[in-house]
DSSP file (Angstrom, degrees, kcal/mol; ACC not computed):
  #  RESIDUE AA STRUCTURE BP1 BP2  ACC     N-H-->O    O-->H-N    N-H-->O    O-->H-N    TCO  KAPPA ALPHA  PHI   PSI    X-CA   Y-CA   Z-CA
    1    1 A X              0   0    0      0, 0.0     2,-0.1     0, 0.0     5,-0.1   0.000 360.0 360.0 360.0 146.7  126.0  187.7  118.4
    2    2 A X        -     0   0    0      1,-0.1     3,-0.2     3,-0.1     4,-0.1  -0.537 360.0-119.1 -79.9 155.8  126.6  184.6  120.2
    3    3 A X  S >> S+     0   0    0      2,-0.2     4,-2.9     1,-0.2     3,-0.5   0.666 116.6  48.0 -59.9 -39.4  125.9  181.1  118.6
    4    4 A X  T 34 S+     0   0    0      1,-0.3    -1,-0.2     2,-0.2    79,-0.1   0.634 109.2  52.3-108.1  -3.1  123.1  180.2  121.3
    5    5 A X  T 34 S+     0   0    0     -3,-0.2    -1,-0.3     2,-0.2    -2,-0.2   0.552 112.4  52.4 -95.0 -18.1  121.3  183.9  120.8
    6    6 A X  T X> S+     0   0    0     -3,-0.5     4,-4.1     2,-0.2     3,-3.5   0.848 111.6  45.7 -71.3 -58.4  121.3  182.8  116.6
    7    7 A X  H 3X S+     0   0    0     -4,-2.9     4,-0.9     1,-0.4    -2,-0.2   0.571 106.6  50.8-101.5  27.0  119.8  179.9  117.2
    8    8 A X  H 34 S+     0   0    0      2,-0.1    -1,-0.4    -5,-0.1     4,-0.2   0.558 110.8  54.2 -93.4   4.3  117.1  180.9  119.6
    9    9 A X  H X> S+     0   0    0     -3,-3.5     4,-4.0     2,-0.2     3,-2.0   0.873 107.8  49.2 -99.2 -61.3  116.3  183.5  116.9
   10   10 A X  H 3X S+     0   0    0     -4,-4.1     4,-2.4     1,-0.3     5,-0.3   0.960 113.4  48.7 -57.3 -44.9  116.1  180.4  114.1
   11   11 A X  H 3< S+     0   0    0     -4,-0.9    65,-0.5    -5,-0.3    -1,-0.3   0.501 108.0  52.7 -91.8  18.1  113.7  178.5  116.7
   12   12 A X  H <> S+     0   0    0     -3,-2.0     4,-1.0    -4,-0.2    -2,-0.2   0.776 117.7  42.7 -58.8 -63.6  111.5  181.9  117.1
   13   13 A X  H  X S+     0   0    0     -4,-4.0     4,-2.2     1,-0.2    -2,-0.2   0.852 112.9  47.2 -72.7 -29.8  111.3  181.8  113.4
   14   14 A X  H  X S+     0   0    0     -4,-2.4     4,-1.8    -5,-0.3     5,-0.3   0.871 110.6  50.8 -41.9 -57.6  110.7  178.2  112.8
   15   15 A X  H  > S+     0   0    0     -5,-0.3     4,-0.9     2,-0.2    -2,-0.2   0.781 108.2  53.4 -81.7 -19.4  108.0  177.9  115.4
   16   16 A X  H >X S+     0   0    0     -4,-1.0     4,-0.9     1,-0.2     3,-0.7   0.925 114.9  45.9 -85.9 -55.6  106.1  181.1  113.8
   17   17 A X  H 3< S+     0   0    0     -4,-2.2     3,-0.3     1,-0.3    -2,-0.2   0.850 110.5  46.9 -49.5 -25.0  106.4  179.0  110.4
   18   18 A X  H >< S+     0   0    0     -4,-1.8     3,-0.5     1,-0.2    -1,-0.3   0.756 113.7  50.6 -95.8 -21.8  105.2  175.9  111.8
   19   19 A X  H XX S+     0   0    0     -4,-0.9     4,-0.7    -3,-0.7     3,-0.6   0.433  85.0  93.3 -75.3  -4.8  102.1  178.4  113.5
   20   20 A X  H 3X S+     0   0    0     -4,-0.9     4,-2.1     1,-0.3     2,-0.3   0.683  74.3  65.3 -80.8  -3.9  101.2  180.0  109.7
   21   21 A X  H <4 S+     0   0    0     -3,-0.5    -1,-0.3     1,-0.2    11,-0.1  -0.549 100.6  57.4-115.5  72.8   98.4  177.2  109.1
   22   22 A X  H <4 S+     0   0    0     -3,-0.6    -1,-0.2    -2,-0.3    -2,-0.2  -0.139 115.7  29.2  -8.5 -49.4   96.9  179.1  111.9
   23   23 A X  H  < S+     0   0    0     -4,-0.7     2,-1.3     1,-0.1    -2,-0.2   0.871 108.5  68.1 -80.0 -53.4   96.9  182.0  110.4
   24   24 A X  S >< S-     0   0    0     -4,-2.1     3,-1.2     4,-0.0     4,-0.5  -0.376  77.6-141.1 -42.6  64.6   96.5  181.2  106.9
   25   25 A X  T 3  S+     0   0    0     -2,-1.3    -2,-0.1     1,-0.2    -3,-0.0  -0.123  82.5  23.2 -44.0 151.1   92.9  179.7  106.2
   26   26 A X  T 3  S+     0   0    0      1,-0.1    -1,-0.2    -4,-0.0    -5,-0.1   0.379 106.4  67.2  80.1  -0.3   92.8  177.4  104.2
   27   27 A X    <>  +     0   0    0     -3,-1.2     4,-3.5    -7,-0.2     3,-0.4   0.348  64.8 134.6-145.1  14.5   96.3  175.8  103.9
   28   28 A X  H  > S+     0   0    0     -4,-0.5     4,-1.5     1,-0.2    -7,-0.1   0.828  81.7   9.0  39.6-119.3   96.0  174.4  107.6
   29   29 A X  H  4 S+     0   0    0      1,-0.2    -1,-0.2     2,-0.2    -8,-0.0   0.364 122.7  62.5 -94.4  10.6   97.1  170.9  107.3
   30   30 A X  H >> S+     0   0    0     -3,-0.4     3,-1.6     3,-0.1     4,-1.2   0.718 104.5  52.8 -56.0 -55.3   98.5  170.8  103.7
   31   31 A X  H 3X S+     0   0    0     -4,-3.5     4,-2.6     1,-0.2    -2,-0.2   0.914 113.4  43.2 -64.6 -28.0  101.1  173.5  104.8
   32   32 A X  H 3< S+     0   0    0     -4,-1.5    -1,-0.2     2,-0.2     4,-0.2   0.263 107.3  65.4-106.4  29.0  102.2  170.8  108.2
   33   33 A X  H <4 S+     0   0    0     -3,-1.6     4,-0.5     2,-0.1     3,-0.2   0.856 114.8  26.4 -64.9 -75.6  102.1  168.0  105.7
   34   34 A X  H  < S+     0   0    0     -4,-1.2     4,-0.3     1,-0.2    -2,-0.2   0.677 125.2  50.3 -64.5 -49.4  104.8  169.7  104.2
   35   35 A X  S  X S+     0   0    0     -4,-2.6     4,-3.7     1,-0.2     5,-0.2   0.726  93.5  72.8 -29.9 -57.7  106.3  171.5  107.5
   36   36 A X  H  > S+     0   0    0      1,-0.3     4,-1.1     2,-0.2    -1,-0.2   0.868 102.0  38.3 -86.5 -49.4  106.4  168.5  109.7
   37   37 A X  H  4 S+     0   0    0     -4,-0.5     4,-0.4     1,-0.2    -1,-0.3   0.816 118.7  56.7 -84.1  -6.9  109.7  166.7  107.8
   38   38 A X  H  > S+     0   0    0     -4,-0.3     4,-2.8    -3,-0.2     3,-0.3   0.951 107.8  40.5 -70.4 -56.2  111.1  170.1  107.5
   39   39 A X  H  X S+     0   0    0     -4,-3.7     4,-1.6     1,-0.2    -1,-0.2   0.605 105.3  58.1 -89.1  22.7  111.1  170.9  110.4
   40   40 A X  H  X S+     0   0    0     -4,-1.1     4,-1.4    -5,-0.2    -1,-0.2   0.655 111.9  54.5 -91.3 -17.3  112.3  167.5  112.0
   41   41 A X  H  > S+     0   0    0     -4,-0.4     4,-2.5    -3,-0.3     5,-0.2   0.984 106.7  50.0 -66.3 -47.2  115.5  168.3  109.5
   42   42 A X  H  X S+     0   0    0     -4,-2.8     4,-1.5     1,-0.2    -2,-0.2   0.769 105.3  55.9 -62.2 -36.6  115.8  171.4  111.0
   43   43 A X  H  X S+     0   0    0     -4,-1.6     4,-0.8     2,-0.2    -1,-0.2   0.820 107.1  46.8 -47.2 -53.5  115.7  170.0  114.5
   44   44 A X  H  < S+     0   0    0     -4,-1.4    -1,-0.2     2,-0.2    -2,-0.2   0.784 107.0  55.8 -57.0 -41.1  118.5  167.7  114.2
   45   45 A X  H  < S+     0   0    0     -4,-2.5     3,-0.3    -5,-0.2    -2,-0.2   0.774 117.3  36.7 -81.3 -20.3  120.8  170.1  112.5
   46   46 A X  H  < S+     0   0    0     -4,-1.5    -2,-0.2    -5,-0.2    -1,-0.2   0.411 120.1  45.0-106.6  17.5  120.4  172.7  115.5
   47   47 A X  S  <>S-     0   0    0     -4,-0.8     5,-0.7    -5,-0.1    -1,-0.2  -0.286  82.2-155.8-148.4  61.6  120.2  170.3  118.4
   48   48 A X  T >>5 +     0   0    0     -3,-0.3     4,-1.9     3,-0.1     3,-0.5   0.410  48.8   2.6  10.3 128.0  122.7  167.8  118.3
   49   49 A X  H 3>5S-     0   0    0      1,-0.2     4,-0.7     2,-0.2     5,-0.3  -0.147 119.4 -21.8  83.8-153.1  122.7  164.5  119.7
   50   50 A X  H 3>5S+     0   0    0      1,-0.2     4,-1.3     2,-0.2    -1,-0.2   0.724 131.0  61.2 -85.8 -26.4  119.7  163.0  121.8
   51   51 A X  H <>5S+     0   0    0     -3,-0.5     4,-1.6     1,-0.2    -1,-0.2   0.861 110.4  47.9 -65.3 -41.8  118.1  166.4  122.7
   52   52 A X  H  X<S+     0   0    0     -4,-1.9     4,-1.5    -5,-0.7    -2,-0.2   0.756 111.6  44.3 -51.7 -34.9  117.8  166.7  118.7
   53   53 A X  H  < S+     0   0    0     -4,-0.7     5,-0.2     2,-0.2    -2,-0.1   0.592 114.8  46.4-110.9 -27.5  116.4  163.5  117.8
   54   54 A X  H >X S+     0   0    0     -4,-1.3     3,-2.1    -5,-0.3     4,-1.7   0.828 113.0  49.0 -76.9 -70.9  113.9  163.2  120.5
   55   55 A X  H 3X S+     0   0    0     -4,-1.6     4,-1.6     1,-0.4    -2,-0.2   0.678 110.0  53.6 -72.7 -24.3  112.6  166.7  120.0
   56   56 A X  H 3< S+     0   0    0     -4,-1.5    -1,-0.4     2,-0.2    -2,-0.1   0.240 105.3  53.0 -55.1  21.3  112.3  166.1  116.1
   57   57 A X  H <> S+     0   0    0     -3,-2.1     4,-1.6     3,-0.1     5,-0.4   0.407 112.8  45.6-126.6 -27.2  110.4  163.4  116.7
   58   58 A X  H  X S+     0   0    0     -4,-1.7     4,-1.6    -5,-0.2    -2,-0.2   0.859 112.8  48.2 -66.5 -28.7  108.3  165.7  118.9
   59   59 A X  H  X S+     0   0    0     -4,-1.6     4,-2.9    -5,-0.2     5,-0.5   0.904 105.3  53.2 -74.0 -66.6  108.1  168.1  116.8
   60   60 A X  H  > S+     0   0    0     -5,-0.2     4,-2.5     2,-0.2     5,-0.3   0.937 116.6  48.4 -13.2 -77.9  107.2  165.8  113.6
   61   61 A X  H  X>S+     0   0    0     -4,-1.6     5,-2.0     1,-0.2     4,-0.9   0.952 113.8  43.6 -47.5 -69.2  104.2  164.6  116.1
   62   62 A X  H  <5S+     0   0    0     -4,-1.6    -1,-0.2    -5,-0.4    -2,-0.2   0.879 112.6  52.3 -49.0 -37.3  103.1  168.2  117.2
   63   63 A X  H  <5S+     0   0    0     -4,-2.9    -2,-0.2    -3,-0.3    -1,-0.2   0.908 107.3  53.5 -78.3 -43.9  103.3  169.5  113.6
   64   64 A X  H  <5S-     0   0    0     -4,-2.5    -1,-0.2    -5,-0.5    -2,-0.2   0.639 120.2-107.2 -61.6 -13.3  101.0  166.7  112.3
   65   65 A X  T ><5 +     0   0    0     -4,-0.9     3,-1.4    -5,-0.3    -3,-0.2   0.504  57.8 165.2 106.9 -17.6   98.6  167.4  114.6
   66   66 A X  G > <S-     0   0    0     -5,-2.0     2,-0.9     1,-0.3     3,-0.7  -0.074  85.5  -6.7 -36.1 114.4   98.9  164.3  117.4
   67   67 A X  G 3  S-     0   0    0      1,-0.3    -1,-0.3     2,-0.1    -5,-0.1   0.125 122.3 -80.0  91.4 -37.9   96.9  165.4  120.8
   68   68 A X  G <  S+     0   0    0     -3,-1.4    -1,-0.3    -2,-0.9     3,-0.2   0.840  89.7 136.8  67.0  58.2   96.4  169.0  119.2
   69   69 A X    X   +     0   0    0     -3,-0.7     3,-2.3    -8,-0.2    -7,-0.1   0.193  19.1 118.8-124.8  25.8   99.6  170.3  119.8
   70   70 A X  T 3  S+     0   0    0      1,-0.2    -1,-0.2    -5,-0.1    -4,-0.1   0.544  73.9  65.5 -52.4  -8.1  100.2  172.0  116.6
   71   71 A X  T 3  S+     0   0    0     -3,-0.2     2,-0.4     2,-0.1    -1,-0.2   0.333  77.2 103.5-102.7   6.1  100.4  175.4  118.8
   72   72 A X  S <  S-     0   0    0     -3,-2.3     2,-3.2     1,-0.1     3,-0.3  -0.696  72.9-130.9-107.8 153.4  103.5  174.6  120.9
   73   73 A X    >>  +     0   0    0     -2,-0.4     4,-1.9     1,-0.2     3,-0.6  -0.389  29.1 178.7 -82.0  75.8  106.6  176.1  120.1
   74   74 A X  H 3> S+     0   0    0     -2,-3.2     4,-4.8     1,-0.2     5,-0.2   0.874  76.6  42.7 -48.1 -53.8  108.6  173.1  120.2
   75   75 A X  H 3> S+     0   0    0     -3,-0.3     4,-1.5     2,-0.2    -1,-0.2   0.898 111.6  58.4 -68.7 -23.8  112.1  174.9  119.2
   76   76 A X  H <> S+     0   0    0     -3,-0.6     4,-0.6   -65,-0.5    -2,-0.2   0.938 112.0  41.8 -12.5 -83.9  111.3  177.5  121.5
   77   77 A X  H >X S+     0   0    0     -4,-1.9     4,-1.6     1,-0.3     3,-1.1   0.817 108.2  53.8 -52.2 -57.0  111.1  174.9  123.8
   78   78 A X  H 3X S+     0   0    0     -4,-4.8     4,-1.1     1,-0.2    -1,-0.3   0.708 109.8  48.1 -85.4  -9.5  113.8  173.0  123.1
   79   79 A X  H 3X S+     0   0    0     -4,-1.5     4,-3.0    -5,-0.2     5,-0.2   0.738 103.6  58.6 -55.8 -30.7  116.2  175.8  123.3
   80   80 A X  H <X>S+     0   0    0     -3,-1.1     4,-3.8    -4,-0.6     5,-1.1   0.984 114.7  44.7 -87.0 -58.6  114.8  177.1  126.9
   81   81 A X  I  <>S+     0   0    0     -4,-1.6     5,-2.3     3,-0.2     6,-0.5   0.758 111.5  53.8 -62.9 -37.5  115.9  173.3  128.0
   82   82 A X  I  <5S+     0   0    0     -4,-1.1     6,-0.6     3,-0.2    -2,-0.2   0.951 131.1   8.0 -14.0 -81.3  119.1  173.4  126.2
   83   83 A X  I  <5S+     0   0    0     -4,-3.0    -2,-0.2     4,-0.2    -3,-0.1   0.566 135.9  40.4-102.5  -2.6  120.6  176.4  127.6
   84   84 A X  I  <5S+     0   0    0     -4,-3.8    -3,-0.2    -5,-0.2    -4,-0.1   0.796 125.1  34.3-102.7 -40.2  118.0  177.7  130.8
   85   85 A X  I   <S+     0   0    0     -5,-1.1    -3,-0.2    -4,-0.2    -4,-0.2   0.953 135.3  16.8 -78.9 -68.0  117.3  173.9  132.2
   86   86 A X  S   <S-     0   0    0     -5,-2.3    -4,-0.2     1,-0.0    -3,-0.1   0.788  94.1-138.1-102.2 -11.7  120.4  171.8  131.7
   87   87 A X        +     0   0    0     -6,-0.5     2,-0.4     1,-0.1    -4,-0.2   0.877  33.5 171.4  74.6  72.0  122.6  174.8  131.2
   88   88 A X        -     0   0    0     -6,-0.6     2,-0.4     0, 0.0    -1,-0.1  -0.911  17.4-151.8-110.3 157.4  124.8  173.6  128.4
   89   89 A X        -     0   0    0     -2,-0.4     2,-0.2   -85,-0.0    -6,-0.0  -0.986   4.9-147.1-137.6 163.8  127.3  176.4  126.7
   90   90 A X              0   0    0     -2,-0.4   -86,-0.0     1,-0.1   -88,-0.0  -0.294 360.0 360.0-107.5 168.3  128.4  176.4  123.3
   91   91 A X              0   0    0     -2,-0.2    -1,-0.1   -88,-0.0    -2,-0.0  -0.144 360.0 360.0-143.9 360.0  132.1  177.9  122.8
């Protein structure tokens, strides 16, 4: 499987973990207490460079709750702009 088909797969799974205090009652916003610096780690180590560090810092934001935008799939997102918007390829 190609590198840029892995790691839309990790930010499928990522964005359903950062979506479980949706599902879960009751551990809401304890669980994106915890979530939120995880996944800003996670962001940085699969999106390089400036595209990484802004969207962890969007992601951070979104997962904490800012504006009430814990429900967007941020890696999702920053993948579809990675490789559908600016068209980058990996080798």
């Amino acid at each position: 499987m190609h590198k840029k088909y892995k790691l839309l797969l990790l930010s499928i799974l990522f964005d359903a973990i950062g979506m479980l205090s949706f599902v879960i009652p009751g551990i809401g916003e304890f669980s994106d207490v915890i979530w939120a610096p995880v996944s800003v780690f996670f962001m940085t180590k699969m999106f390089k460079g400036t595209l990484g560090k802004v969207s962890a810092g969007i992601s951070f934001l979104e997962e904490i709750g800012i504006f009430g935008t814990d429900i967007l799939p941020t890696f999702t997102l920053t993948w579809v702009y990675k490789y559908l918007i600016k068209k980058e390829i990996d080798i």
